[in-house]
C-alpha positions in Angstrom: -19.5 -12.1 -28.3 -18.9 -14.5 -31.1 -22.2 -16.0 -30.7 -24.2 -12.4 -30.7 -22.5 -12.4 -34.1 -22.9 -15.7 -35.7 -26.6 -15.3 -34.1 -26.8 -11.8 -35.8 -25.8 -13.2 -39.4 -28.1 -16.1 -38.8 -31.0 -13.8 -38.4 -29.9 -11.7 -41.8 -30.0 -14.8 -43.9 -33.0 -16.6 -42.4 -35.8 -13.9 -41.5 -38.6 -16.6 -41.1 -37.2 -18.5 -38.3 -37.4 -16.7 -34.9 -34.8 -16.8 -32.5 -34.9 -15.5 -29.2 -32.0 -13.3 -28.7 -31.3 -12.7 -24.6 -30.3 -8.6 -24.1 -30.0 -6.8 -20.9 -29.6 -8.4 -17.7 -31.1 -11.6 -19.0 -27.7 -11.9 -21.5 -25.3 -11.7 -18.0 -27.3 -13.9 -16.0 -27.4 -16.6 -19.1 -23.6 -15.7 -19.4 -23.0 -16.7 -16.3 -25.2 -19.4 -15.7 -22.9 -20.7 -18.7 -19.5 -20.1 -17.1 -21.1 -22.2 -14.0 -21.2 -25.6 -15.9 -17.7 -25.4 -16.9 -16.8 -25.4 -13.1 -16.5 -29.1 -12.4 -16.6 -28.6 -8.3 -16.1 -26.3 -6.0 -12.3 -27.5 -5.4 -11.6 -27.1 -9.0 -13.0 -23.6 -8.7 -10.0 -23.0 -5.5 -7.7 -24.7 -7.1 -7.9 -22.5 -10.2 -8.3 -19.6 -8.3 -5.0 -20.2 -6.3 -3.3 -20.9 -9.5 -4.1 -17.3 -10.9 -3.2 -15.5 -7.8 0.0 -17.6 -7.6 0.9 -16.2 -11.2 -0.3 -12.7 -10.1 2.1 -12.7 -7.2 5.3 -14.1 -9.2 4.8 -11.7 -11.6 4.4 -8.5 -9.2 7.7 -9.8 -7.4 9.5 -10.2 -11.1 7.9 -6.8 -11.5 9.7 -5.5 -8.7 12.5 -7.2 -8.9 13.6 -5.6 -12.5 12.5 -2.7 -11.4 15.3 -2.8 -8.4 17.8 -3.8 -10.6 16.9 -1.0 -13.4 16.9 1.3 -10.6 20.8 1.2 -10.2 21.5 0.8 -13.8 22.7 4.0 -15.8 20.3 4.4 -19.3 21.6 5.0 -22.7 23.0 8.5 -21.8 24.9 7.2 -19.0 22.8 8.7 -16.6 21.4 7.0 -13.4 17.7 7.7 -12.3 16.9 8.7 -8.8 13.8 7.1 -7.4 11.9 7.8 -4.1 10.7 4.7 -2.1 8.4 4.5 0.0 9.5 1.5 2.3 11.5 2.1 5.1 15.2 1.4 5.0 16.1 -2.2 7.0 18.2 -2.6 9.8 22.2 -2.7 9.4 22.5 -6.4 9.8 19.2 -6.7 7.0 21.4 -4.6 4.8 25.1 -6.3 5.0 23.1 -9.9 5.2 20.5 -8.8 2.0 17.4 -10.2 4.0 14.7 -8.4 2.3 10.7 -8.8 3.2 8.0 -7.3 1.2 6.0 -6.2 3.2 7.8 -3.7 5.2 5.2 -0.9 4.4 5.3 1.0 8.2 6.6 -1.7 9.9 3.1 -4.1 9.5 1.7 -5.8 7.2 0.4 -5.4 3.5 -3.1 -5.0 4.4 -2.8 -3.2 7.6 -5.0 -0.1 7.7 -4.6 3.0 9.7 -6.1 3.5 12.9 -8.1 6.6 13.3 -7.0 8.5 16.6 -10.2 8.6 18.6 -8.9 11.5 21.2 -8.2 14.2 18.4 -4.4 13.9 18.6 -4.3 14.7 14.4 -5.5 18.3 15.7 -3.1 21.3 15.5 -2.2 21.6 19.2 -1.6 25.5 19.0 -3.9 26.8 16.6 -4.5 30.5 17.8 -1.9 33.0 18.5 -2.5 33.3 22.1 -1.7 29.4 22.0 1.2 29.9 20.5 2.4 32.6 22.8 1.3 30.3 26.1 3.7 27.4 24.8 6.4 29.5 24.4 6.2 31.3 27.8 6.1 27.7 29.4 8.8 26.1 27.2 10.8 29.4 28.4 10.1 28.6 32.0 10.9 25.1 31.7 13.9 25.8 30.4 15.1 28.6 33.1 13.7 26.0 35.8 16.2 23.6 34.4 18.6 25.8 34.3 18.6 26.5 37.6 18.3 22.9 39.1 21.3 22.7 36.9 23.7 25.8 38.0 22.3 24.1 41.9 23.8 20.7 41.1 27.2 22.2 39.5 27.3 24.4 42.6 27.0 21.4 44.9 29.5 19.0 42.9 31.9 22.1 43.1 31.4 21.9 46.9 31.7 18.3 47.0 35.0 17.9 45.3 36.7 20.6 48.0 
């Protein structure tokens, strides 16, 4: 940008000499045809790539990290804020040892994606009202059929202990 504007205050003080003055897509390819030569070789280029993810992640986890301890601290009216977190709650022994992981996001990993269910289990099982009123009569039924096998198995330990 610096050069479009010395360029641009070249061209306003000397009219006669013509410069040519890349615009468009030509000024990004030239750009970056440019920010090629100061890569040296292609293990410079990894090297400074890890480098600036490496500082990306320490700063995310510092992020995070005052962020977990401002979450417990009370502000200036005294007054502690309430957050909701997504991450699941760790295990009792996680908890009382303080062995944190980061990511716990559904029990997998950070990038792990969803699964679509294939068989249409996401559907509502009992849309309609005649659905509805089939489920019940078989959870009613279930439940009498238990109840008997139940009352016969009390009748027969009753028999049993005489």
């Amino acid at each position: 940008r610096k050069q479009l504007a010395d360029d641009n205050s070249d061209d306003e003080d000397d009219m006669t000499a013509p410069k040519k003055t890349l615009t468009g897509i030509l000024a990004v390819a030239d750009r970056y045809r440019q920010s090629l030569d100061n890569i040296s070789s292609r293990q410079d280029l990894l090297d400074e790539c890890n480098k600036v993810m490496q500082d990306y992640e320490e700063a995310e986890e510092e992020d995070r990290a005052s962020r977990e301890v401002a979450k417990n601290e009370p502000d200036d009216d005294g007054f502690v804020t309430v957050t909701y977190s997504a991450q699941k709650v760790g295990s009792k022994r996680e908890l009382e040892e303080g062995v944190t992981t980061t990511n716990r996001r559904k029990g997998g990993s950070k990038r792990a994606r969803k699964k679509k269910d294939v068989n249409g289990s996401s559907e509502l099982q009992d849309f309609y009202r005649f659905q509805q009123k089939e489920g019940r009569r078989k959870n009613v039924q279930e439940l009498r059929k238990k109840f008997e096998e139940d009352l016969k198995k009390v009748k027969k330990m009753k028999e049993d202990r005489q």
